[in-house]
C-alpha positions as a Python dict, from the first residue, in 0.01 Angstrom:
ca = {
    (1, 'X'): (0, 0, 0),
    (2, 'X'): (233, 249, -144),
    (3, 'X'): (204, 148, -529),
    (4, 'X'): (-197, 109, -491),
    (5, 'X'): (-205, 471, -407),
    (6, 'X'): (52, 532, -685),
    (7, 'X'): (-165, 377, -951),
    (8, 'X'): (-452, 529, -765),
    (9, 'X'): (-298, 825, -815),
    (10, 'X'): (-154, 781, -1160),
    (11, 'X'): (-546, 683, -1296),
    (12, 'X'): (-681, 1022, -1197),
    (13, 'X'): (-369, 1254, -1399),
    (14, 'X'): (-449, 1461, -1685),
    (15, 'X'): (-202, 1615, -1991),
    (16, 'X'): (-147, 1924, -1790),
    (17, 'X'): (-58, 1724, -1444),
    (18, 'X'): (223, 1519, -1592),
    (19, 'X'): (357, 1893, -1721),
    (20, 'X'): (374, 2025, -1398),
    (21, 'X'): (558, 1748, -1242),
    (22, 'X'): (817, 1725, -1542),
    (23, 'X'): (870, 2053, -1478),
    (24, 'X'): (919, 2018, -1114),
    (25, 'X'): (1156, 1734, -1192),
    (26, 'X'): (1364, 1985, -1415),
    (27, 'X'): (1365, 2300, -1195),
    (28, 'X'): (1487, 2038, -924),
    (29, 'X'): (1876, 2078, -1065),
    (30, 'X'): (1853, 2415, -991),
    (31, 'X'): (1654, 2435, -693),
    (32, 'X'): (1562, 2316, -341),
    (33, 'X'): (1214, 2376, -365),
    (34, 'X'): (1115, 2500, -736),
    (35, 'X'): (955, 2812, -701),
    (36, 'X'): (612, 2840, -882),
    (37, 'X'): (676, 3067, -1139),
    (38, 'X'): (976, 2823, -1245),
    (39, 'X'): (687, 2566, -1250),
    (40, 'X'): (515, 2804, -1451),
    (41, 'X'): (807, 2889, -1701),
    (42, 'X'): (903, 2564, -1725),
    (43, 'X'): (562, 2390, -1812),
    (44, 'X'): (428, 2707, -2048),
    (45, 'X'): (133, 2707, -1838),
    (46, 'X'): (-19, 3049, -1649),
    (47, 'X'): (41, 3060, -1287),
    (48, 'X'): (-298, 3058, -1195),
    (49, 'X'): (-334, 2736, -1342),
    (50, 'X'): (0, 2624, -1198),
    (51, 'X'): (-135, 2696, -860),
    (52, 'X'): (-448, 2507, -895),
    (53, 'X'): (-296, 2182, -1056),
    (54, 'X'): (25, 2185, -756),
    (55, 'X'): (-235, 2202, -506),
    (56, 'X'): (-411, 1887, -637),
    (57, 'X'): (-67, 1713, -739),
    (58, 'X'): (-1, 1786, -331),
    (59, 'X'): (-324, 1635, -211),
    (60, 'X'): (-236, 1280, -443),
    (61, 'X'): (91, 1294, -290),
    (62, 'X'): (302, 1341, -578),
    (63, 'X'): (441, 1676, -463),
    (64, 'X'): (547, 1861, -136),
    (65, 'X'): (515, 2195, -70),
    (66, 'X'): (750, 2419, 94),
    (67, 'X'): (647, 2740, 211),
    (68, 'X'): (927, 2957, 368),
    (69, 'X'): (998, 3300, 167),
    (70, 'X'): (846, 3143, -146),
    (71, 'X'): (605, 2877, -216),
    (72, 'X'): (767, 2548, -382),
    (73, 'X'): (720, 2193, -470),
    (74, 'X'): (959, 1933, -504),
    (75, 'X'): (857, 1571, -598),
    (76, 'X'): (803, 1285, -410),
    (77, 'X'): (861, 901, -463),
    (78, 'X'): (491, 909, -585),
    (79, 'X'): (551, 1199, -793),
    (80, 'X'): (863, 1049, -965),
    (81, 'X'): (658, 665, -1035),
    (82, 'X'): (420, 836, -1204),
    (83, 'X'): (678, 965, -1419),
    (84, 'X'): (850, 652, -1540),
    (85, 'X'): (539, 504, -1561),
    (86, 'X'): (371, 796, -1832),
    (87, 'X'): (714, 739, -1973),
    (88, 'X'): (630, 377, -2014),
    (89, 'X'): (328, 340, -2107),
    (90, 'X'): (362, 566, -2400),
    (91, 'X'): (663, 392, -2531),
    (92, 'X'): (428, 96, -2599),
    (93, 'X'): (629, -108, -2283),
    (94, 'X'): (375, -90, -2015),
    (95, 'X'): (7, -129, -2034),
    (96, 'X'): (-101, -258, -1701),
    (97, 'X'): (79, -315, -1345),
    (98, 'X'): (26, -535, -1050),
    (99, 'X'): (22, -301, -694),
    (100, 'X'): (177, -610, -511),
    (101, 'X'): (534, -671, -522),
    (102, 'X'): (705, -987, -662),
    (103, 'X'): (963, -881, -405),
    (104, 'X'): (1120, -587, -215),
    (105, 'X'): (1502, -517, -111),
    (106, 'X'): (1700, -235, 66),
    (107, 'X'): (1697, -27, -182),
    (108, 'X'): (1444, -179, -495),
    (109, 'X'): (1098, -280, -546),
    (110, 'X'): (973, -550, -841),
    (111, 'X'): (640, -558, -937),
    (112, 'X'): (469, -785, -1200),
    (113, 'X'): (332, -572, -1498),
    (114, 'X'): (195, -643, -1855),
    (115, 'X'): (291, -479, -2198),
    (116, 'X'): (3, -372, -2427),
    (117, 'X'): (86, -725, -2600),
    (118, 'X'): (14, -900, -2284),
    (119, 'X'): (341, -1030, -2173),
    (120, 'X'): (440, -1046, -1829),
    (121, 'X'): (719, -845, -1734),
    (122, 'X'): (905, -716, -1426),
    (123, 'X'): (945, -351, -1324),
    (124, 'X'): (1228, -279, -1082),
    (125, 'X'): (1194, 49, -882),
    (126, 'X'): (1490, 175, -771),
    (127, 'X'): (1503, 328, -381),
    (128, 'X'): (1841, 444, -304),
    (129, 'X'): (1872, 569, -28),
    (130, 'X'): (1566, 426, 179),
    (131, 'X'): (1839, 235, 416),
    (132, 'X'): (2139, 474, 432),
    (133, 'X'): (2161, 745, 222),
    (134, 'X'): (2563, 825, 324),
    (135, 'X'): (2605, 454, 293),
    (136, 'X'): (2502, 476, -92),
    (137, 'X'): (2693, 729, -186),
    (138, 'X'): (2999, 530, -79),
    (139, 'X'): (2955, 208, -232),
    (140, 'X'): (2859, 289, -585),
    (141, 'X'): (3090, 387, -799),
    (142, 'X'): (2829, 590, -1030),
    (143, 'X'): (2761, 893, -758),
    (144, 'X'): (3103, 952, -886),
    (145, 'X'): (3261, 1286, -751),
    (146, 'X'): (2907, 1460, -723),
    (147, 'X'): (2896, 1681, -439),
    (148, 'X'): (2522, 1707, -427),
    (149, 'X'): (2263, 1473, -548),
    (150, 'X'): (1924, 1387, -430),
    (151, 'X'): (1789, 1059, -380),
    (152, 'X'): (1591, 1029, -684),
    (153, 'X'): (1910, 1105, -876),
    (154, 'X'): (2042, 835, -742),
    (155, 'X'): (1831, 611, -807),
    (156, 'X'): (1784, 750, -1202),
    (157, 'X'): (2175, 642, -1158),
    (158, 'X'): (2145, 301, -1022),
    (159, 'X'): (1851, 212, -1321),
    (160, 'X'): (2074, 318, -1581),
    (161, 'X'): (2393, 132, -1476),
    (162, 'X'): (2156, -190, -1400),
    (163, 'X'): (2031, -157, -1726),
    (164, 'X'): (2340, -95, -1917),
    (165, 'X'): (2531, -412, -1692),
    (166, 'X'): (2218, -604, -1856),
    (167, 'X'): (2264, -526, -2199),
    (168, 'X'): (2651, -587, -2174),
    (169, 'X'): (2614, -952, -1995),
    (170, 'X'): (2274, -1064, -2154),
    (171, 'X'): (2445, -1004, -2504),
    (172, 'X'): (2754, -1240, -2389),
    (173, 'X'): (2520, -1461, -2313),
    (174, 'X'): (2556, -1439, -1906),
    (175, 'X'): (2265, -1564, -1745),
    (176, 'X'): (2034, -1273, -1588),
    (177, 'X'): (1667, -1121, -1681),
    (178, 'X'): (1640, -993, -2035),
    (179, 'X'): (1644, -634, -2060),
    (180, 'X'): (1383, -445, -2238),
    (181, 'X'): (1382, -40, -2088),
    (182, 'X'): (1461, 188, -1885),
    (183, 'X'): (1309, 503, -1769),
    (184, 'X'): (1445, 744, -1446),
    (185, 'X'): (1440, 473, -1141),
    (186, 'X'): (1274, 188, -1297),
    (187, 'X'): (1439, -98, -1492),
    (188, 'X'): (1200, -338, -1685),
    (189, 'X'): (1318, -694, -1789),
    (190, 'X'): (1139, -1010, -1888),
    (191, 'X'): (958, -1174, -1584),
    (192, 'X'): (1137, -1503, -1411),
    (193, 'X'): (956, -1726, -1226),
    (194, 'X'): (1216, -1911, -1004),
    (195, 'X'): (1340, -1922, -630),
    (196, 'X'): (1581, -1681, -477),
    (197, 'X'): (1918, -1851, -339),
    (198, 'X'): (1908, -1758, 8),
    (199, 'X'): (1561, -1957, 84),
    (200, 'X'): (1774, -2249, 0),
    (201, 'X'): (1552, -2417, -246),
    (202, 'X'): (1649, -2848, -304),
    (203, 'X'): (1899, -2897, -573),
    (204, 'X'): (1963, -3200, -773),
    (205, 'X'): (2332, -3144, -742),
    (206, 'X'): (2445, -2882, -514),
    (207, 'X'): (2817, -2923, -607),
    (208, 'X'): (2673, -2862, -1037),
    (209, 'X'): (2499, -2553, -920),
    (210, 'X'): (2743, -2417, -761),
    (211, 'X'): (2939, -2455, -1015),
    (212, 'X'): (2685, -2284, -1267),
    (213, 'X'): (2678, -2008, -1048),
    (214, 'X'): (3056, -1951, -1084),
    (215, 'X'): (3056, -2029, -1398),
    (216, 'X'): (2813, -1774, -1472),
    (217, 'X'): (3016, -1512, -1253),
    (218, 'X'): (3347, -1601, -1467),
    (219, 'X'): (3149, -1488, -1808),
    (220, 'X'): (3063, -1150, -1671),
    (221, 'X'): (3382, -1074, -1585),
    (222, 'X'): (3530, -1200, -1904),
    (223, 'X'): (3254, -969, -2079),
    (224, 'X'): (3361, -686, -1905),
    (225, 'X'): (3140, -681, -1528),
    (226, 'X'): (3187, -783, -1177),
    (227, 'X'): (2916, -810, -978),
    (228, 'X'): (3019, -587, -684),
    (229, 'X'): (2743, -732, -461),
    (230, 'X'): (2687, -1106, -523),
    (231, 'X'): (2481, -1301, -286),
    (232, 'X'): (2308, -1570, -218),
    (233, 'X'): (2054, -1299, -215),
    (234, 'X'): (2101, -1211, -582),
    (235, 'X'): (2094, -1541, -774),
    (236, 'X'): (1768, -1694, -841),
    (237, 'X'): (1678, -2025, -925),
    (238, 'X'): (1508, -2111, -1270),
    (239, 'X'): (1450, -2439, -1337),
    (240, 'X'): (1711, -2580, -1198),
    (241, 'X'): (1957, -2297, -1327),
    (242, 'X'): (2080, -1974, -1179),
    (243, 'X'): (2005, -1650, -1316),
    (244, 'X'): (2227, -1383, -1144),
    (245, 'X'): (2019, -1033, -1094),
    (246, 'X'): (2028, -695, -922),
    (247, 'X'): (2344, -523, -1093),
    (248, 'X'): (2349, -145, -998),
    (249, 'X'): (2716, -218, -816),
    (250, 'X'): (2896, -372, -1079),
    (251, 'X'): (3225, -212, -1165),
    (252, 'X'): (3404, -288, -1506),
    (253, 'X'): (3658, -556, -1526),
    (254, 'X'): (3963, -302, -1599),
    (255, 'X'): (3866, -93, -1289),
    (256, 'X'): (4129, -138, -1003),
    (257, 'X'): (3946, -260, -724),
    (258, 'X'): (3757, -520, -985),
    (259, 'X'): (3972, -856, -842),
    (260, 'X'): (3893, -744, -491),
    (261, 'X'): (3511, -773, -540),
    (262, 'X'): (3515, -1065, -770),
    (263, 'X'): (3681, -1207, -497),
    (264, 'X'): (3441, -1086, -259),
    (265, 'X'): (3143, -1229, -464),
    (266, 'X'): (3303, -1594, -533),
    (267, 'X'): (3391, -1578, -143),
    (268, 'X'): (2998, -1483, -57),
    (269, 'X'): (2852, -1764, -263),
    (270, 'X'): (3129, -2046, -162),
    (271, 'X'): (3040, -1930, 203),
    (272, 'X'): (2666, -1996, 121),
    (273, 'X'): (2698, -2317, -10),
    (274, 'X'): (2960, -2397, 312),
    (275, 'X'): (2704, -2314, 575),
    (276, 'X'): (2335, -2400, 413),
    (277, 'X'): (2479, -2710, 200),
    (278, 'X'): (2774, -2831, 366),
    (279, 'X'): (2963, -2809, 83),
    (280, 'X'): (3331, -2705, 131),
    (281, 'X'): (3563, -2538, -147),
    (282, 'X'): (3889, -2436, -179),
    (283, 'X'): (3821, -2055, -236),
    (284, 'X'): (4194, -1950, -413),
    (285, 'X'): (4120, -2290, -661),
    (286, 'X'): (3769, -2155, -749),
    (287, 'X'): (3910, -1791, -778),
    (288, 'X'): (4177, -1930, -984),
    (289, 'X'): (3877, -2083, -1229),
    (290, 'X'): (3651, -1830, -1238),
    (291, 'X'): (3896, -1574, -1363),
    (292, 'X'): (4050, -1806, -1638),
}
């Protein structure tokens, strides 16, 4: 229901709406609530008309309002998909999207969507934070030493370091989704129509697949990435082949902690295969092959 209203939403904008809301997004690093002659600064329109077009950005939901000694407007999950999406669409990437989701997660949302050519693509929202917001800013390494940081910078975070693990492993020929933009929280990448791991779909040869799947984990890290995250919940089934996705963990190959998670990730999928397939592996011998 949420993306209907979002492209609900996102029909009904005009020029001087998405100015407003970039400005919102920019007064953002500087304040709680932007104040409305930031707004007003920031967009080059009056603040009469600032007023007006807040108000009706606030009834669509793409803004909240905030009225304590001043009046301000930060923007909401709504406000910020209608953002990548403008950003989108006028690259020439996306023409048309699908409100139902090819799948949801934790923290990310895929949606079906078509470019102006009339390819099918997938558009991966990032959510960080939606689960545990402390949690997040553990785990992944890219929150660096930031003291603060709102959600929606996080996620901005999370799309770019997807994106750029992507490019890196798609170029040495890793299996995962082709890459094809980026924009704030959303990650777009050729559509793949397959089965995720963890609904344990028949294989041919259980023992081969596995074995793919490592295989496919050993090239990353030899092109620089570990996973961070691997699971049977992040390898998808293609035809009979695995496609690894969902990289906004990954951690480079030099970093110190890199041979802990790979281990972690070859341990997660052997442990898979071990309880849904009954197939058992000597972990240090797989460990030993993955990492050459």
């Amino acid at each position: 229901m949420t993306m209907r209203l979002v492209l609900e939403a996102f029909r009904k904008l005009r020029a001087e709406d998405f100015k407003v809301l970039n400005a919102v997004e920019r007064g953002m690093a500087r304040f709680m609530y932007v104040p409305l002659e930031e707004i007003a600064r920031l967009s080059g329109l009056g603040e009469e008309e600032v007023a007006l077009v807040t108000k009706r950005l606030n009834a669509l939901g793409l803004l909240q309002r905030c009225i304590g000694s001043y009046v301000g407007y930060i923007l909401t999950s709504r406000g910020y998909d209608c953002l990548a999406l403008n950003a989108l669409s006028k690259r020439g990437v996306v023409e048309r999207m699908g409100a139902s989701p090819l799948g949801r997660g934790k923290e990310s949302d895929v949606y079906p969507a078509l470019t102006p050519g009339g390819k099918l693509v997938a558009l991966k929202f990032h959510r960080v934070g939606r689960t545990s917001f402390r949690q997040t800013r553990r785990v992944r390494t890219y929150v660096g030493d930031r003291r603060h940081i709102s959600w929606l910078y996080q996620s901005r975070l999370a799309a770019k370091s997807e994106y750029e693990a992507l490019k890196i492993l798609f170029s040495a020929g890793v299996s995962v989704p082709k890459p094809i933009d980026w924009n704030r929280h959303v990650v777009v990448t050729d559509y793949l129509d397959g089965v995720e791991l963890f609904r344990t779909p028949p294989l041919d040869d259980v023992a081969a697949f596995k074995d793919r799947v490592l295989e496919e984990v050993g090239k990353a890290y030899r092109a620089g990435v570990v996973h961070g995250d691997l699971s049977e919940y992040n390898v998808l089934v293609v035809s009979g082949s695995p496609v690894l996705f969902d990289w906004p963990q990954w951690v480079p190959s030099s970093h110190p902690m890199a041979i802990y998670y790979l281990k972690r990730d070859v341990g997660n999928i052997l442990k898979f295969f071990r309880r849904k397939y009954n197939l058992k592996c000597d972990i240090e011998a797989e460990i030993k092959k993955v990492i050459g």
